[in-house]
BABADREN-598298 format. One record per atom (N, C-alpha, C): residue in one letter; y, x, z negated. Coordinates in pm, whole numbers, plus 50000, padded with zeros to 5 digits. Last residue first. Layout:
# residues N
AYXZ ...
//
This chain:
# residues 353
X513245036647329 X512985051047345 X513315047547475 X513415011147026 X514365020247193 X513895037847200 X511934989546964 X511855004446935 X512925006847079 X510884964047015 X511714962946889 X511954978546840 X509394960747221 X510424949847199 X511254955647101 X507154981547198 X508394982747287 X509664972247267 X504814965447088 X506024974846987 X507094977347077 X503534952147262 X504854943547211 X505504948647134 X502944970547572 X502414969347466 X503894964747384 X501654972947902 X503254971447818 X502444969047661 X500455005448029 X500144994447991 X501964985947892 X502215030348218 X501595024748092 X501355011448090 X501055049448499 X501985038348418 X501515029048324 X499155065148641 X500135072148543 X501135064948459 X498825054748827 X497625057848758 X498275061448635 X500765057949027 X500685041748949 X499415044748831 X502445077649175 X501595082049079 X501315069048943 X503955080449378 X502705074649384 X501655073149274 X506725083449346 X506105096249319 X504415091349371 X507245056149289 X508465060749415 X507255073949442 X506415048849042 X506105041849174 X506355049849280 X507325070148912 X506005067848917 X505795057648981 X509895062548885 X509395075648940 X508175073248992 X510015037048762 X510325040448891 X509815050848987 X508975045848490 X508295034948577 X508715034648745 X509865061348324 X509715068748389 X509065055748537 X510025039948066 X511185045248166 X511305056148281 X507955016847986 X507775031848027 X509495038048128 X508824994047857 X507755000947785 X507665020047876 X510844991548034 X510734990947883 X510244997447801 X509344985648285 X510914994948283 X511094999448094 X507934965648193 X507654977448210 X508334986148283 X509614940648121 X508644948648033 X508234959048058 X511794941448396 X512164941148239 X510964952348174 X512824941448721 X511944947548649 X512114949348485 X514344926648967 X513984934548873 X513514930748785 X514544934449289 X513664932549236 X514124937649123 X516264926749653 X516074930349502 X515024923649394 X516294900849762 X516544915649828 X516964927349732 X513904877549944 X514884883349829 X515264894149853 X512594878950192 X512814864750083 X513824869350012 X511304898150338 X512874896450318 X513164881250285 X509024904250424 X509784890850429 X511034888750445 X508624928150218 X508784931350324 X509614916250439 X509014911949950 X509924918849996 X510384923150136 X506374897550006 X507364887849976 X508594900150009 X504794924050008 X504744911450093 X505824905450078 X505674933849736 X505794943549862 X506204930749997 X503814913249579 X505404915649568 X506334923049713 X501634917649608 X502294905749636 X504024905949645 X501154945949539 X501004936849663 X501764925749710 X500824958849313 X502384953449365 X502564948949497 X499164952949011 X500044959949138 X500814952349214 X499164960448699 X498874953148788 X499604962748912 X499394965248355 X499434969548425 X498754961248554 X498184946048037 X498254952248126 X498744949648285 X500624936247758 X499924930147868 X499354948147984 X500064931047413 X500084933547523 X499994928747656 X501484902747153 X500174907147231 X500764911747378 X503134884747015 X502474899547011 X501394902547024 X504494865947145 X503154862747055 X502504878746986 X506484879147293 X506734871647152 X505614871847099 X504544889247474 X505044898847426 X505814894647279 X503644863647638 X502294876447528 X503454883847474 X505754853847740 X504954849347626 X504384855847533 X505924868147962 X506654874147841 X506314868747693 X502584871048153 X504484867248161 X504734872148008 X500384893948319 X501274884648233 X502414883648169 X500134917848464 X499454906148513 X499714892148403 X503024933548578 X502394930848487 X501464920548516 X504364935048788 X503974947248762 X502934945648602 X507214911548689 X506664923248805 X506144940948750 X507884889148553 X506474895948549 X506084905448644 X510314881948731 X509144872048690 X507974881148660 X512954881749004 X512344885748867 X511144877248778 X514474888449294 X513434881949184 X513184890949065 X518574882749359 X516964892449289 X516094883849227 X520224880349663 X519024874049591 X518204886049469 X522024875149922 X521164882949835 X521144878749688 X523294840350101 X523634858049990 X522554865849895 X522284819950191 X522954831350275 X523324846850201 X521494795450078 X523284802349998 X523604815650121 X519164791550111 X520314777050106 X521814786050096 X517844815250073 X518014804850252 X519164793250214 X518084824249860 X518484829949958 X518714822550058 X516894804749718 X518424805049669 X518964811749818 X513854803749771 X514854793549818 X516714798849769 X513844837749677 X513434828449820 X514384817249887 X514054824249399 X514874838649474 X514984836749617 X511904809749364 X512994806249303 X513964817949418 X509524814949649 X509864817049514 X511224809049490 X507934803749904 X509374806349852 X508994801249697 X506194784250056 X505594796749992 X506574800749879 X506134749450045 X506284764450078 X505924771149995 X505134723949956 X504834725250084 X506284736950121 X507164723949661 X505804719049701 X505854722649849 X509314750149520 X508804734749573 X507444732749647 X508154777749479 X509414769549343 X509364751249427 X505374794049380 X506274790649506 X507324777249370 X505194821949181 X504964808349208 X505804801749295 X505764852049172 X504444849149248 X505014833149281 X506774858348914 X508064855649049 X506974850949158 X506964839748638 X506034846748731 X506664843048873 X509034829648559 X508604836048422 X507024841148521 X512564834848702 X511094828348714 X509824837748587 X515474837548746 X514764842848665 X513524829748732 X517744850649017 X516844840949011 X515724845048927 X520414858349080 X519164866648967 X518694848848952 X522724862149358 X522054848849251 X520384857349226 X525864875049406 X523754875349432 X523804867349294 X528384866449410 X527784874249537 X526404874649555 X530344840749322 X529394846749357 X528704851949451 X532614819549437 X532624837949373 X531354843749329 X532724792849424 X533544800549352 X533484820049324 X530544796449697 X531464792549663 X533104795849612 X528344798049454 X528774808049613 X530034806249605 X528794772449384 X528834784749279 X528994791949406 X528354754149537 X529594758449488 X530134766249419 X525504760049633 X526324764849747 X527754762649652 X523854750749437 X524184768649448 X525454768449550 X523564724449368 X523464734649224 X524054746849284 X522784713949589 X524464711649534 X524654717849408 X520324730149643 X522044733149789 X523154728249679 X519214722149495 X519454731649465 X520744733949557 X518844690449619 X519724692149442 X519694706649434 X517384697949826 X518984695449833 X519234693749728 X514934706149779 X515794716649827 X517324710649823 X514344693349418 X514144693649539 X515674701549603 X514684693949143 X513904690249151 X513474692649310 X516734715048961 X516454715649092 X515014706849053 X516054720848700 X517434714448742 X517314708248853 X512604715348516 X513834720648604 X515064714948654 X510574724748257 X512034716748270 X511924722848430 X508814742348115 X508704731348158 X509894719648279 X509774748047864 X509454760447959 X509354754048100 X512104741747705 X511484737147744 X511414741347892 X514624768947593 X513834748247531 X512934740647516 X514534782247762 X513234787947636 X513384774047546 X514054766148053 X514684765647971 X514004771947859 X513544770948443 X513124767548281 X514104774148192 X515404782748644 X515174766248601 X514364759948470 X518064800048587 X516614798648577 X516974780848580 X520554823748687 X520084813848659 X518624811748631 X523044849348707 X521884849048680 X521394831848632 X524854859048954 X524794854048814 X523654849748808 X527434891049001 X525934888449015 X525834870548848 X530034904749190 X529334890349065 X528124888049044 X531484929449254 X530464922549285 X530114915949140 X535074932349376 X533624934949237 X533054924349274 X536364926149610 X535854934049624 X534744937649526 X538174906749452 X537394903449576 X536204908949552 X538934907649083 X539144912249222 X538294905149378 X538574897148844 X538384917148919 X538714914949044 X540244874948785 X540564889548668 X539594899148753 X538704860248976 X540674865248947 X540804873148892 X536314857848933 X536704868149050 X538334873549002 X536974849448667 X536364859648628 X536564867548817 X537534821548750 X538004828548647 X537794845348647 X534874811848899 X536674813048936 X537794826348837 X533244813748689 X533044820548806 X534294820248886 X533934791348515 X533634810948444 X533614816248601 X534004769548703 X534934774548614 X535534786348562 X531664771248717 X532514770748871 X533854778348809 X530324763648490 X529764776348530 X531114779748653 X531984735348446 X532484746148370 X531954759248403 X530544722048716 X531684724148658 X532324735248596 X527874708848691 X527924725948737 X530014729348713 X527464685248650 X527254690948511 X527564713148617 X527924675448921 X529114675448844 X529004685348729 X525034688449023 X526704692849104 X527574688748982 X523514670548875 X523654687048837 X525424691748887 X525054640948741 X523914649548837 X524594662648808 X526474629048541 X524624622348573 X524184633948658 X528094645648312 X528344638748425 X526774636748462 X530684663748210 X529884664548190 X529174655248309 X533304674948213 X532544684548179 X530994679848191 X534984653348264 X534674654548354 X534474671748324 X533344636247956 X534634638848006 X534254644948149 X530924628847838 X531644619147905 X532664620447982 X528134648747769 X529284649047754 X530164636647890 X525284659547754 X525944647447735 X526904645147704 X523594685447794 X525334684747850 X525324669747800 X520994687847733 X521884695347624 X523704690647642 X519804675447922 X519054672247805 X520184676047662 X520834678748163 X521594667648118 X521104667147947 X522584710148199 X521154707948169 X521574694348099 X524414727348239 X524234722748324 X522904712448312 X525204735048020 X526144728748101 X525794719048177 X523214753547921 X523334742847830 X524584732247904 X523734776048025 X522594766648108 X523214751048008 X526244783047904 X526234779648053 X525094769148101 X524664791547666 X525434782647697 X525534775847854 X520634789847736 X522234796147669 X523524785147709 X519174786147901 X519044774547778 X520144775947703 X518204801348128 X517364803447983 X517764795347884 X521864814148248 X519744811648254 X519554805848126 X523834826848260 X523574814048324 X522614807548319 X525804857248232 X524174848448233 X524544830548222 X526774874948520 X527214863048458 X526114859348374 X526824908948540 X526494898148595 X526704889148470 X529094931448752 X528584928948601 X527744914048655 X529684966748843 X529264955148892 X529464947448755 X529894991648773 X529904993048925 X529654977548948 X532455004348519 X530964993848540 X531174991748713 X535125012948450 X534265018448578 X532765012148570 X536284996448279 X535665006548235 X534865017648320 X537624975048446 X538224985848374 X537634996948315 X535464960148472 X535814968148561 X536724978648521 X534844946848220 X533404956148277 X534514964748390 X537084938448136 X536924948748063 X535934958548126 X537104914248308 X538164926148364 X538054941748241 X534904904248145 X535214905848312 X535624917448345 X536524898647910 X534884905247913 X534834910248072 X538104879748069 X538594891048005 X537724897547983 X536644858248122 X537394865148258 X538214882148200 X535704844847889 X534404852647999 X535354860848098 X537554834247813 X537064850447742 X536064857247834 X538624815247958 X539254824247944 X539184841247894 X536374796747872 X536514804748028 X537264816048015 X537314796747605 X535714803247674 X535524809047776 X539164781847645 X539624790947596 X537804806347602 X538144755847746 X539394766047837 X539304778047747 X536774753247537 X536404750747746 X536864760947738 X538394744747341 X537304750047300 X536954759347449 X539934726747431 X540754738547445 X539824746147446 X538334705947478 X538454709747599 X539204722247569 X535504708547225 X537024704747269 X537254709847423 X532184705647165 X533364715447253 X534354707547250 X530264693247140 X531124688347083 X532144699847112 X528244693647365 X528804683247349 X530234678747252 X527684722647354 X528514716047435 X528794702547438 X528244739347005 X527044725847099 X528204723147217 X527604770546885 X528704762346921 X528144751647043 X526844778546537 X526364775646705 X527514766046740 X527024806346351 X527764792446356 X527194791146522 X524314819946108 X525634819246255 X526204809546319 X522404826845920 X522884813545975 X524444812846068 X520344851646015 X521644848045975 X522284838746026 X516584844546109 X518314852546139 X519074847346076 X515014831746009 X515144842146004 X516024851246003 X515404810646154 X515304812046027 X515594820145982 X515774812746461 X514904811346410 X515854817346234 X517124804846705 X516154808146733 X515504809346626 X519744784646788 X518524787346651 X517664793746682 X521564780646984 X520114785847028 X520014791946894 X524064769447151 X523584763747052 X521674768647077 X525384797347301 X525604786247254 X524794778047156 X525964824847403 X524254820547366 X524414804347322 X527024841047637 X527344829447522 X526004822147503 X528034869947827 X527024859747770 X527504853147667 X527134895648046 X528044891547969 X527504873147975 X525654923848117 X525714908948128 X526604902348035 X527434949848319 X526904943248198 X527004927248233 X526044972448502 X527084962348517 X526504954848345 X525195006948706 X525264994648580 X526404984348572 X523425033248796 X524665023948856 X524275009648733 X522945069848759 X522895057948789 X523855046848816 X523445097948739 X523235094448860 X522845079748897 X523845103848504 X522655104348554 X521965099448643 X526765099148465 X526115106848436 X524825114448475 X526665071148442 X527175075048592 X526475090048599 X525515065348167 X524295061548296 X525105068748459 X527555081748026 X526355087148003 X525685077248150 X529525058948092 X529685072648147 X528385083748165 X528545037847993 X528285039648114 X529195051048184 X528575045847689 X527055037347787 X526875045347913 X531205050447655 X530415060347634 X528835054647720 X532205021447700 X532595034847804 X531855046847758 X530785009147509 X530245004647613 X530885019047736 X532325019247317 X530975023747255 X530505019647437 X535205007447316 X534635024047327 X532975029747356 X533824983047303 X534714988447423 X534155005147452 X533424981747008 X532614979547097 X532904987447243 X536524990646950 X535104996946880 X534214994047005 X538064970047107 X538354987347099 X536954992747071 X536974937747203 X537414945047091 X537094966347135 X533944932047400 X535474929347354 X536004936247247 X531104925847397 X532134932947540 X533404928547476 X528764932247124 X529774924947158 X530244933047301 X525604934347080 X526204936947154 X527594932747172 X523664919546815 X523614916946948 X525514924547004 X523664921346573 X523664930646608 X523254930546739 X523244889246463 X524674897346453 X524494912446516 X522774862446652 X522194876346583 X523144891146584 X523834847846857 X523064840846727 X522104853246636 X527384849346954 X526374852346937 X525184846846807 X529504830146965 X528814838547070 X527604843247110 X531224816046797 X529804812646788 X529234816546928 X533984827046856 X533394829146683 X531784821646720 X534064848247137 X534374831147047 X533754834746917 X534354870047335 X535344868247206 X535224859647182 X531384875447444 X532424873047499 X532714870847343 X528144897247437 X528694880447411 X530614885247413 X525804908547654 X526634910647539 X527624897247578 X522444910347699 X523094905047667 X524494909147615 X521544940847814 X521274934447780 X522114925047757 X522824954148147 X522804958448056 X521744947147965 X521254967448502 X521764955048422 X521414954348244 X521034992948667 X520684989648548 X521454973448496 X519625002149019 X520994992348934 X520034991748776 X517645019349001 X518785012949139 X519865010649063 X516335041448843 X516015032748807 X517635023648931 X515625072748805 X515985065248922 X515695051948946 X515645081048573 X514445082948620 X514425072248754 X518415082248494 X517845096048543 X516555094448570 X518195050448368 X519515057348514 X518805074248579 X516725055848187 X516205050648247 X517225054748417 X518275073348022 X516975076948050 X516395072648158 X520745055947923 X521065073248034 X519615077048106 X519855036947840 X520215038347935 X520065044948040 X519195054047557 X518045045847624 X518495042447762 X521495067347507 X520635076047580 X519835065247638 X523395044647472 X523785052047586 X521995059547635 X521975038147202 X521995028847314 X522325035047457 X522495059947088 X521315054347096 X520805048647193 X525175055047020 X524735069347118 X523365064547170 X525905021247038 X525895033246972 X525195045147097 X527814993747065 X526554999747101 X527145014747080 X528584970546814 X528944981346880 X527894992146931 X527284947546631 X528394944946754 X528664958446850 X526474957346423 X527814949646368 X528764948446560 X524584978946592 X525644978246446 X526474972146446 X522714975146827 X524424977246851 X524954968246693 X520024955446881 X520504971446787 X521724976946780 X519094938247067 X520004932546902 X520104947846837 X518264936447259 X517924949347214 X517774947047020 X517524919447570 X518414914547440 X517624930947347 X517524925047900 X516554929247791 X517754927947619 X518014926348269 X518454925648120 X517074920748007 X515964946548441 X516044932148423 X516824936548291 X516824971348688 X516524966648518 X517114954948463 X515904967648967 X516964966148873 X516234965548774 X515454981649323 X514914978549172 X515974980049080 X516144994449555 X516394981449562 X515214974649401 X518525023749570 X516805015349565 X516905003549582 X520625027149576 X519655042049630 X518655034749647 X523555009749601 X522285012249527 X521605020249577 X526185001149600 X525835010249633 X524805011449595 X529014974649570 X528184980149505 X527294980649619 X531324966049697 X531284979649654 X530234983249566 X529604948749908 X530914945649898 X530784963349839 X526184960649879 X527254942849874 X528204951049845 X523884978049970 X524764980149977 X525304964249982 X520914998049936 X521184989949979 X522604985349911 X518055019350045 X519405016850019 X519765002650023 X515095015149983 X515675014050051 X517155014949990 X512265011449826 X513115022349806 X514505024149895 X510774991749834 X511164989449738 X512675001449723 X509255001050089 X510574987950112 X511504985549967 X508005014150015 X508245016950064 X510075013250066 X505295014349906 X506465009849866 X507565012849888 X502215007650100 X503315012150089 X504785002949992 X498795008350000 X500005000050000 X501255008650000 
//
């Protein structure tokens, strides 16, 4: 099997890649009271020097008081943090890599007991200044990724967080014209962060935003029931300023409608015209489940994937648990040397090497 196709240049607006593999964002929660540390730069710097395309950072949360639901999750705002993110991505330019941060609002997501009772902020009971003043932080987090020389940043949008929580009628029941019976209207306030945020960088910075149709709500769920409720879910986001749509899938293998082949990534590409990353278990023969439940997964190949690439369904690939578990994972595709790549094992979740 050649991987040929995985190694290609490839090039949007001013972002430059050597490869066509990303490091799937990955929540770390290790950045002290909010501020990513040396720690955090090297785990970066490691993966950027083992020729990893684009790095996409982990979660970091925008200036609201209920941003985040675990206090050592990452802040993009404030001097301290700031500083700590221009040390990141001087250390990843450093090593010859390329990075953008995700920038994020976790909104009403308890995840668990465990954590520090943190104030959640519900889209139903948002004020409209509440809105405006959200949008307003996502466009400043924005103009902080470019100001810092970040080669890109991406929006999150996925997984049940705020944004998804917009768009999702189970979580949006809202009456005002935030909220509304079909996806196109409940897509509003994402049109919103995505207007916002080209203005504060520019044309020319690339937007990447990241969506899913399951929810860690309910794995089960989707927005998109069929190809034309996704055309009125994507073409206004395009639209407002998006350049590639991170199409999350919890196995990028599964066709996303009935009578085709097309992944989540697949269909975004043909309805929107703009590059595309899959993501879904690549390289592993199981999804992320096993890794909460704590339990490993082994190692797999990359047939299916190659296929769907060579296609040109999508046009990017990235790569979380085993970018994670082994940061040499690129090399060792690119080098041939797949004999040589670790199994993922669930201590990696909670160790940065």
């Amino acid at each position: 099997m050649s991987t040929s196709s995985l190694f290609k240049p490839f090039q949007y607006k001013n972002l430059q890649l050597k490869n066509r593999i990303v490091m799937a964002p990955m929540t770390r929660a290790q950045s002290d009271n909010g501020v990513p540390t040396q720690k955090i730069a090297d785990y970066y710097g490691r993966r950027a020097a083992s020729e990893v395309g684009l790095i996409l950072s982990e979660g970091t949360v925008i200036n609201r008081p209920a941003s985040k639901n675990v206090q050592n999750i990452p802040d993009f705002y404030g001097s301290e943090a700031l500083n700590g993110w221009k040390n990141v991505i001087d250390t990843v330019h450093q090593n010859g890599g390329k990075m953008g941060p995700q920038i994020w609002h976790v909104g009403d997501t308890r995840m668990s007991e465990d954590y520090p009772l943190l104030p959640m902020e519900k889209v139903s009971t948002m004020t409209i200044e509440d809105i405006q003043d959200t949008i307003a932080q996502f466009a400043a987090s924005a103009k902080s990724a470019k100001d810092l020389g970040f080669d890109c940043l991406e929006i999150h949008g996925a997984h049940g967080y705020l944004i998804d929580q917009f768009f999702w009628e189970v979580t949006n029941t809202r009456t005002d014209e935030y909220g509304g019976k079909t996806l196109k209207e409940r897509s509003r306030f994402a049109i919103e962060v995505v207007k916002a945020i080209r203005l504060a960088v520019g044309e020319d910075f690339t937007i990447i935003l990241r969506l899913s149709q399951w929810k860690q709500q309910d794995y089960k769920t989707k927005l998109a029931l069929t190809p034309n409720e996704m055309e009125d879910w994507l073409l206004p986001l395009k639209e407002a300023g998006v350049d590639i749509f991170h199409c999350s899938q919890r196995r990028f293998w599964e066709p996303e409608f009935d009578g085709s082949d097309l992944n989540f990534a697949g269909w975004a590409k043909k309805i929107t015209g703009q590059p595309t990353i899959t993501v879904g278990s690549v390289g592993l023969n199981g999804d992320f489940l096993n890794a909460f439940a704590g339990q490993g997964t082994e190692k797999t190949d990359l047939t299916e994937l190659i296929r769907r690439l060579d296609n040109e369904e999508f046009d990017l690939v990235a790569v979380g648990r085993a970018i994670l578990q082994d940061y040499q994972w690129v090399k060792k595709i690119k080098d041939g040397n797949t004999e040589e790549i670790l199994d993922f094992t669930a201590e990696s979740m909670s160790v940065l090497f």
